[in-house]
Every structure is written in structure tokens, then in C-alpha cells.
C-alpha positions, 0 to 999 in steps of 0.5 A: 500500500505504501509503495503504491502511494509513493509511486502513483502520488503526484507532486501536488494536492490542491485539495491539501493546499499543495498548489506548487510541486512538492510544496517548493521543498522537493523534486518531483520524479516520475510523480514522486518528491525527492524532498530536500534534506530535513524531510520526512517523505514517508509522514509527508509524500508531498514534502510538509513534514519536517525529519526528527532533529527538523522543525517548521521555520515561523516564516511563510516558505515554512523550511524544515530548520536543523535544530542542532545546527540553527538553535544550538544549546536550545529544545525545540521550539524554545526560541527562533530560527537563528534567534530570529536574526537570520535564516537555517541555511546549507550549500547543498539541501539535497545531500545526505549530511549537509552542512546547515549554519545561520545566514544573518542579516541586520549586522548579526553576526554567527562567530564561533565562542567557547562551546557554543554557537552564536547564531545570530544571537550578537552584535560584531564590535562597535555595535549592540543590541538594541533593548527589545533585541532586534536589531544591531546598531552602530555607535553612531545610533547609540543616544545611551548605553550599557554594556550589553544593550543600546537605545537606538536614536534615543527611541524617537528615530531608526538607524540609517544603516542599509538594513531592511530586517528581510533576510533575502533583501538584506543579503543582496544588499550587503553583497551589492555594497561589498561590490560597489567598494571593492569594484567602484571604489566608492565608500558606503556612508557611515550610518546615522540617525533618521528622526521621526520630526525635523529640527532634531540633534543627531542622536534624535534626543532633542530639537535643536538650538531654537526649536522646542520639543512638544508632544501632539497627537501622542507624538513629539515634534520639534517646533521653531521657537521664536521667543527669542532673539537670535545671533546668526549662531542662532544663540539666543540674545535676550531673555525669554520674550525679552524679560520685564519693562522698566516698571518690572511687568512681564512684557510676554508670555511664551506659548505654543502658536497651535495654529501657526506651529510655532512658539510665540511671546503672548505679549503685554500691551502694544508689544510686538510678538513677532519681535518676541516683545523687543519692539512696539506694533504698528508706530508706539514708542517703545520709550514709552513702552509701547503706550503712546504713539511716536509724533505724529501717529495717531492714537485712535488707530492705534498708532497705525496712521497719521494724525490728520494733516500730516505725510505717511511718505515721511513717516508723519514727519512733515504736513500735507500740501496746504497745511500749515506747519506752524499750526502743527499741521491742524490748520490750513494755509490761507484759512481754507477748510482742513475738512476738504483736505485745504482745497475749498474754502469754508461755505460763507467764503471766497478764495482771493489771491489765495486766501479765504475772505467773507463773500461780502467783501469778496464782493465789494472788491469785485465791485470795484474792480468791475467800476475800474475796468469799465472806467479803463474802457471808457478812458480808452474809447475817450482816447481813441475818439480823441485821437481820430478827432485830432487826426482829421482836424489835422488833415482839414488844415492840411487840405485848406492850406493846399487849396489857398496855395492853389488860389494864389498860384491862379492869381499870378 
């Protein structure tokens, strides 16, 4: 009956869950699995079951891992396969006694010590483990220490160290690294932190210099504080939101801009918090610790514009075309109205060579002026009158003289 299962089995079992030939542990000749070493074919035609000293990896290709060989110093099933840093491997599964040993990843290594196999179980030189014992990390990853675990990136960042944790990927890439340096010449970069956040040290244990480090939705960030003013070193020049006024009132309190995602001062009064409280907002005077207005601004909008009649061009320095400076700009040049920017003269008034005068003696002077220019017409055309007057009596005597010659002439 055995013999007739082993000859006529076929190399899958779809019913079984056995799509692939002799479950990819095996070859499969004249319908029958020659399984790889570590399996029973008589308890598992189809290569499922392990050998005695075997036992199934936790992995999903489901290898049958020499115990002795892979977990040395271990019963069965007490700990991983090659302490779950590595996978059971031999240079050749098919052969009778093959030689099984731990292929590490991650930097684990599997040096021979006194009587015992490491089998990825260590870190080589330079490195530890990390404390949940998953990973090996160089110095350049180790925030703290003991001697016999390591936090890696002060647990808020993972070591840059060209290790993805897949045995299969791991390998590739450390043999692709190797070739690149021996063959290329080009130097792998030294490992280091990625932090989870930016802004943060190189061992990612705090923000940098300016930076606060808060938590947010259960995570830490780092974010920029600018309750401070900064030299280009970014080192701070002043007290916290620049300390207390001379009277010894707090001008700001630092706190956390959720909106914005920074910190800024909360400062007192007219301070200006986007200068962490050093100056004044808008135009208050910060000798008067920004309660009252620098010349010339107005207190009703807050410091913000001009009193009335004066130049934003100047910084209310000087007065608008029309007013007049020795009135401080409140008044209008030639008594004209400032409520039309002293362009029109107040209502009951005429302008008059510049100035504004009462309409009635506007109109006494246009009186006399229109009974000069008539009299000038008159005068003129009297003139005139007079000029041709005095030309034609010119030209009568002219013309009795010639004729009184001609008489005389006629009588000779």
C-alpha cells in the first residue's frame, strides 16, 4: 500500500493546499518528491513534514530548520530560527549530511565562542543590541548605553544603516555594497540617525538650538521657537520674550502658536510678538513702552496712521500740501477748510489771491474792480475818439492850406 502511494502520488494536492510541486521543498520524479534534506517523505509524500532533529521555520516558505545546527544549546521550539536574526541555511539541501549554519542579516553576526554557537544571537564590535533585541546598531545610533544593550536614536528615530530586517533583501544588499567598494571604489556612508520630526540633534534626543520639543497627537515634534532673539549662531540674545519693562511687568508670555506651529511671546500691551516683545506694533514708542504713539501717529488707530494733516511718505514727519506747519499741521494755509483736505474754502467764503475772505467783501472788491475796468474802457474809447478827432482836424488844415496855395498860384 505504501509503495503504491509513493509511486502513483503526484507532486501536488490542491485539495491539501499543495498548489506548487512538492510544496517548493522537493523534486518531483516520475510523480514522486525527492524532498530536500530535513524531510520526512514517508509522514509527508508531498514534502510538509519536517525529519526528527527538523522543525517548521515561523516564516511563510515554512523550511524544515536543523535544530542542532540553527538553535544550538536550545529544545525545540524554545526560541527562533537563528534567534530570529537570520535564516537555517546549507550549500547543498539535497545531500545526505549537509552542512546547515545561520545566514544573518541586520549586522548579526554567527562567530564561533567557547562551546557554543552564536547564531545570530550578537552584535560584531562597535555595535549592540538594541533593548527589545532586534536589531544591531552602530555607535553612531547609540543616544545611551550599557554594556550589553543600546537605545537606538534615543527611541524617537531608526538607524540609517542599509538594513531592511528581510533576510533575502538584506543579503543582496550587503553583497551589492561589498561590490560597489571593492569594484567602484566608492565608500558606503557611515550610518546615522533618521528622526521621526525635523529640527532634531543627531542622536534624535532633542530639537535643536531654537526649536522646542512638544508632544501632539501622542507624538513629539520639534517646533521653531521664536521667543527669542537670535545671533546668526542662532544663540539666543535676550531673555525669554525679552524679560520685564522698566516698571518690572512681564512684557510676554511664551506659548505654543497651535495654529501657526510655532512658539510665540503672548505679549503685554502694544508689544510686538513677532519681535518676541523687543519692539512696539504698528508706530508706539517703545520709550514709552509701547503706550503712546511716536509724533505724529495717531492714537485712535492705534498708532497705525497719521494724525490728520500730516505725510505717511515721511513717516508723519512733515504736513500735507496746504497745511500749515506752524499750526502743527491742524490748520490750513490761507484759512481754507482742513475738512476738504485745504482745497475749498469754508461755505460763507471766497478764495482771493489765495486766501479765504467773507463773500461780502469778496464782493465789494469785485465791485470795484468791475467800476475800474469799465472806467479803463471808457478812458480808452475817450482816447481813441480823441485821437481820430485830432487826426482829421489835422488833415482839414492840411487840405485848406493846399487849396489857398492853389488860389494864389491862379492869381499870378
Amino acid at each position: 500500500m505504501l509503495f503504491f502511494q509513493l509511486a502513483f502520488q503526484i507532486c501536488i494536492d490542491k485539495d491539501h493546499g499543495i498548489t506548487k510541486s512538492c510544496n517548493e521543498h522537493g523534486k518531483c520524479e516520475n510523480d514522486v518528491c525527492v524532498c530536500e534534506t530535513g524531510y520526512d517523505m514517508l509522514a509527508g509524500p508531498l514534502c510538509t513534514v519536517c525529519a526528527a532533529g527538523y522543525q517548521l521555520s515561523t516564516d511563510s516558505v515554512n523550511r524544515c530548520v536543523n535544530v542542532a545546527a540553527c538553535m544550538t544549546n536550545k529544545v525545540l521550539g524554545d526560541v527562533p530560527e537563528c534567534y530570529g536574526h537570520g535564516f537555517c541555511s546549507t550549500k547543498d539541501a539535497y545531500a545526505a549530511e549537509p552542512a546547515w549554519f545561520c545566514r544573518c542579516v541586520g549586522h548579526f553576526v554567527n562567530e564561533q565562542t567557547i562551546g557554543k554557537n552564536l547564531n545570530c544571537s550578537a552584535c560584531p564590535r562597535k555595535y549592540l543590541i538594541t533593548e527589545d533585541q532586534k536589531k544591531c546598531i552602530p555607535a553612531e545610533c547609540q543616544s545611551s548605553s550599557t554594556k550589553t544593550s543600546a537605545v537606538e536614536c534615543g527611541n524617537y528615530g531608526r538607524c540609517l544603516d542599509i538594513s531592511t530586517g528581510n533576510a533575502v533583501i538584506d543579503i543582496a544588499i550587503q553583497e551589492i555594497e561589498k561590490l560597489i567598494e571593492d569594484y567602484l571604489h566608492i565608500e558606503i556612508p557611515d550610518p546615522g540617525c533618521l528622526c521621526r520630526t525635523s529640527h532634531m540633534n543627531a542622536m534624535c534626543t532633542a530639537c535643536d538650538a531654537g526649536y522646542n520639543i512638544t508632544a501632539v497627537d501622542g507624538n513629539n515634534k520639534c517646533y521653531e521657537n521664536q521667543c527669542f532673539n537670535y545671533d546668526e549662531k542662532h544663540e539666543p540674545l535676550s531673555e525669554e520674550c525679552n524679560g520685564k519693562t522698566q516698571d518690572g511687568a512681564q512684557r510676554g508670555v511664551c506659548a505654543l502658536d497651535s495654529f501657526n506651529k510655532v512658539y510665540q511671546c503672548k505679549c503685554n500691551g502694544n508689544f510686538n510678538k513677532l519681535t518676541a516683545c523687543k519692539t512696539c506694533i504698528n508706530h508706539y514708542s517703545i520709550e514709552s513702552e509701547c503706550r503712546e504713539c511716536e509724533p505724529g501717529y495717531d492714537a485712535t488707530t492705534n498708532c497705525f496712521q497719521c494724525t490728520f494733516g500730516r505725510s505717511e511718505a515721511d513717516q508723519c514727519k512733515s504736513c500735507l500740501i496746504g497745511y500749515d506747519p506752524a499750526k502743527d499741521c491742524k490748520a490750513c494755509l490761507g484759512g481754507k477748510d482742513p475738512l476738504t483736505r485745504c482745497t475749498q474754502c469754508v461755505a460763507g467764503q471766497s478764495e482771493v489771491d489765495g486766501k479765504c475772505v467773507p463773500a461780502n467783501k469778496a464782493g465789494s472788491q469785485t465791485a470795484i474792480i468791475v467800476v475800474c475796468v469799465i472806467l479803463g474802457i471808457i478812458l480808452v474809447i475817450g482816447g481813441v475818439t480823441l485821437a481820430l478827432y485830432l487826426m482829421r482836424r489835422k488833415r482839414a488844415v492840411v487840405i485848406d492850406l493846399d487849396e489857398e496855395m492853389a488860389i494864389n498860384n491862379n492869381e499870378q
